[in-house]
C-alpha positions in Angstrom: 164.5 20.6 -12.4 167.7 19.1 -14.3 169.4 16.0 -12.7 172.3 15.2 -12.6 172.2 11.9 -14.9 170.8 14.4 -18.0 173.3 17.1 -16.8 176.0 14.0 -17.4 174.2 12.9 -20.5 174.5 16.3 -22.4 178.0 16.4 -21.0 179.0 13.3 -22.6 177.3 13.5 -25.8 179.0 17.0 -26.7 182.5 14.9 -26.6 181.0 13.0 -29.5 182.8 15.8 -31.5 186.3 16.2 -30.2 189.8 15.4 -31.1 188.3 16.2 -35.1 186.4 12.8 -35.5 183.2 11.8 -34.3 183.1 9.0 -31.7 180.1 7.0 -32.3 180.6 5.0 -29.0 179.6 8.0 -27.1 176.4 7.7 -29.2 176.2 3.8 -28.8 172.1 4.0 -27.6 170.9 6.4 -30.0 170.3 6.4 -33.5 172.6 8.6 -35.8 170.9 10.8 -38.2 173.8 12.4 -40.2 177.2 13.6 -39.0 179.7 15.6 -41.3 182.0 18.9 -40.6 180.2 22.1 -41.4 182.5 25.0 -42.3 185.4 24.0 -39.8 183.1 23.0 -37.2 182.0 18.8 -36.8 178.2 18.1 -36.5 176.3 15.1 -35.5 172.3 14.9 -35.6 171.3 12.4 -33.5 167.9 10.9 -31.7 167.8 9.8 -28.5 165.0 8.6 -26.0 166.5 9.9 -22.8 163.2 9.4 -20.5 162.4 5.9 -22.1 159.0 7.3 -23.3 158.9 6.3 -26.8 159.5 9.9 -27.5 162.7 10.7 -29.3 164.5 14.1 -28.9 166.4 15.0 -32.0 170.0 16.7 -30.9 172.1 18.7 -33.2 175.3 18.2 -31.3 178.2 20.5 -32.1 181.5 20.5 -32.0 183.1 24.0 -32.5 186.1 24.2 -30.3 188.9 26.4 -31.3 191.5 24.3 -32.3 194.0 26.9 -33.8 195.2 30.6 -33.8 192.5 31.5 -36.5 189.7 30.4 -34.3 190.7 31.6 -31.1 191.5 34.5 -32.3 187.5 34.9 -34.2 186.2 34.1 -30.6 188.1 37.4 -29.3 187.2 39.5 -32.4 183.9 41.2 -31.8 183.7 44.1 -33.8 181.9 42.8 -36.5 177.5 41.6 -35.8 175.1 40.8 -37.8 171.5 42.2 -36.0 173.6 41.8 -32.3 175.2 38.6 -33.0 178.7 37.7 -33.3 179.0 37.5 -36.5 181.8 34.2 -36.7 179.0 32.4 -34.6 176.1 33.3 -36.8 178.2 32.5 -40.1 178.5 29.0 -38.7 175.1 28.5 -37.1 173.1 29.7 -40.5 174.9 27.1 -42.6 173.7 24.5 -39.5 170.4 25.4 -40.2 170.6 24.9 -44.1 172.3 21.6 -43.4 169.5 20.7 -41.7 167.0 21.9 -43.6 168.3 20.4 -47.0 168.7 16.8 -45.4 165.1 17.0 -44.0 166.6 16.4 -40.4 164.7 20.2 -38.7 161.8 20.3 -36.6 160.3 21.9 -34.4 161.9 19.3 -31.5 165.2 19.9 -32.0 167.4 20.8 -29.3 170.9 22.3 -30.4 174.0 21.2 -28.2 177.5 22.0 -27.6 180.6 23.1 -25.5 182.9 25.9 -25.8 182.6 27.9 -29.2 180.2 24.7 -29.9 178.1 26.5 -27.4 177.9 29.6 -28.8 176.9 28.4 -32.2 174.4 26.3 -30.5 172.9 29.4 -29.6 172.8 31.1 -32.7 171.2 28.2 -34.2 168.5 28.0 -31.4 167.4 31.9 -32.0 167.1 31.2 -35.5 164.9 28.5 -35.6 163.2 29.3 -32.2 164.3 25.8 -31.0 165.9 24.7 -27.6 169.6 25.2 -26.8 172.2 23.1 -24.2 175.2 24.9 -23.6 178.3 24.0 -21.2 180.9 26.6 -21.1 179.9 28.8 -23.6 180.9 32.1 -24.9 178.5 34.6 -25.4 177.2 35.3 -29.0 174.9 38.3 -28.3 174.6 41.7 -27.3 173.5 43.5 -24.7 170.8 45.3 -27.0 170.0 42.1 -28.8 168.4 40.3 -25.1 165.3 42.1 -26.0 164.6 40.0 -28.7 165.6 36.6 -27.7 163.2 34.4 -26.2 164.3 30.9 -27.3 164.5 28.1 -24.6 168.7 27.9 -23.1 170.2 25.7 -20.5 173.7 27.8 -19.9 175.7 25.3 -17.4 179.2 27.1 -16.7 182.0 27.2 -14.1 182.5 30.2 -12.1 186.5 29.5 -12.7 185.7 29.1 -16.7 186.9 32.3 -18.2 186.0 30.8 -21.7 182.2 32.0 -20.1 183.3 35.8 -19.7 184.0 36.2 -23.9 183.8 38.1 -25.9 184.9 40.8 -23.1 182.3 42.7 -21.9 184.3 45.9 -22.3 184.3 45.6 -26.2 182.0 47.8 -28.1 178.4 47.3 -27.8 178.8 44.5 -24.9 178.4 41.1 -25.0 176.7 39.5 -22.4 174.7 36.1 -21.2 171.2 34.9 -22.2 169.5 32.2 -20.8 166.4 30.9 -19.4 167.7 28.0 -17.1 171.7 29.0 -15.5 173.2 26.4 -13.3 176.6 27.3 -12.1 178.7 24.7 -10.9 181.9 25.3 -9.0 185.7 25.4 -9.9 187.9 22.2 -9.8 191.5 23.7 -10.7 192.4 23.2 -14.1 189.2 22.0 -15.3 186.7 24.3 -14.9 186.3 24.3 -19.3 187.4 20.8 -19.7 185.8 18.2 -17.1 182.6 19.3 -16.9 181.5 15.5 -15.4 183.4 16.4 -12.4 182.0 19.8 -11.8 179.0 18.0 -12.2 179.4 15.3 -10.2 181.0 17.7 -7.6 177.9 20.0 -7.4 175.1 17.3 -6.7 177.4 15.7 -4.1 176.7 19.1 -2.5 173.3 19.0 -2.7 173.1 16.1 -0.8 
């Protein structure tokens, strides 16, 4: 069962990578690895000892929202895969993977992170290194033929108002659709349904109540 303090958690650590500079505040209590941009996209590896065990979990938080015409316009363009994945999101979550791999930072404990496009890299990167993946608002990287073979661990929190969460279009060739292993749909809160995720959040356990 997910709380709602690590749902918050992994909400605010993803905003360590907006506004194209990384906010070390947000990470203030854990211990930064490495942070850089990778192809356009920034990257922070961080560890963090959520549960107070002594056991560190090692996140690979990623940035990746479309900040102009080019990248929103890659997130709509499907036609090109590589083996059933988009193939702008596996471009950038292969060269995550080397990053990691040539600073010594992978493991089998990682846990990839992000929000929006971050999301979907996130994704990527968690198929192809059979790690763990957090995702909030996320387009969908795979295809429909492609579910088959996925069987990587994915916590997939959306909206049901974020439309970001429907792309790339089902109706495009060779379908794109969802894969996860854990969904938790939150509700809609107009005009923030992809961008204030903390009060969705917030919103949903008040519910639960």
């Amino acid at each position: 069962m997910v709380t709602e303090n690590e749902l918050l958690f992994w909400w605010e650590i993803t905003r360590a990578t907006k506004k194209e500079k990384i906010n070390l505040d947000v990470l203030k209590y854990g211990k930064v690895q490495w942070y850089g941009k990778i192809l356009n996209d920034e990257v922070v590896v961080v560890d963090y000892d959520l549960s107070q065990t002594g056991k560190q979990t090692r996140y690979v938080i990623i940035g990746g929202s479309s900040r102009d015409k080019q990248e929103w316009l890659g997130n709509f363009k499907a036609y090109k895969t590589i083996d059933g994945i988009h193939n702008n999101y596996y471009d950038t979550g292969v060269e995550v993977l080397k990053v990691m791999e040539n600073l010594r930072l992978n493991g089998p404990k990682l846990v990839f992170i992000g929000h929006s496009r971050g999301g979907a890299i996130a994704q990527v990167a968690a198929h192809l290194s059979d790690s763990k993946a957090i995702t909030f608002g996320s387009p969908n990287p795979f295809k429909f033929k492609k579910l088959k073979s996925l069987n990587f661990e994915h916590i997939l929190i959306r909206s049901t108002g974020d439309g970001v969460t429907r792309l790339p279009w089902r109706w495009l060739p060779g379908r794109f659709t969802r894969y996860s292993t854990t969904e938790i749909i939150l509700g809609t809160h107009k005009g923030m349904e992809h961008t204030h995720y903390d009060i969705l959040i917030k919103e949903y356990y008040e519910g639960e109540k």
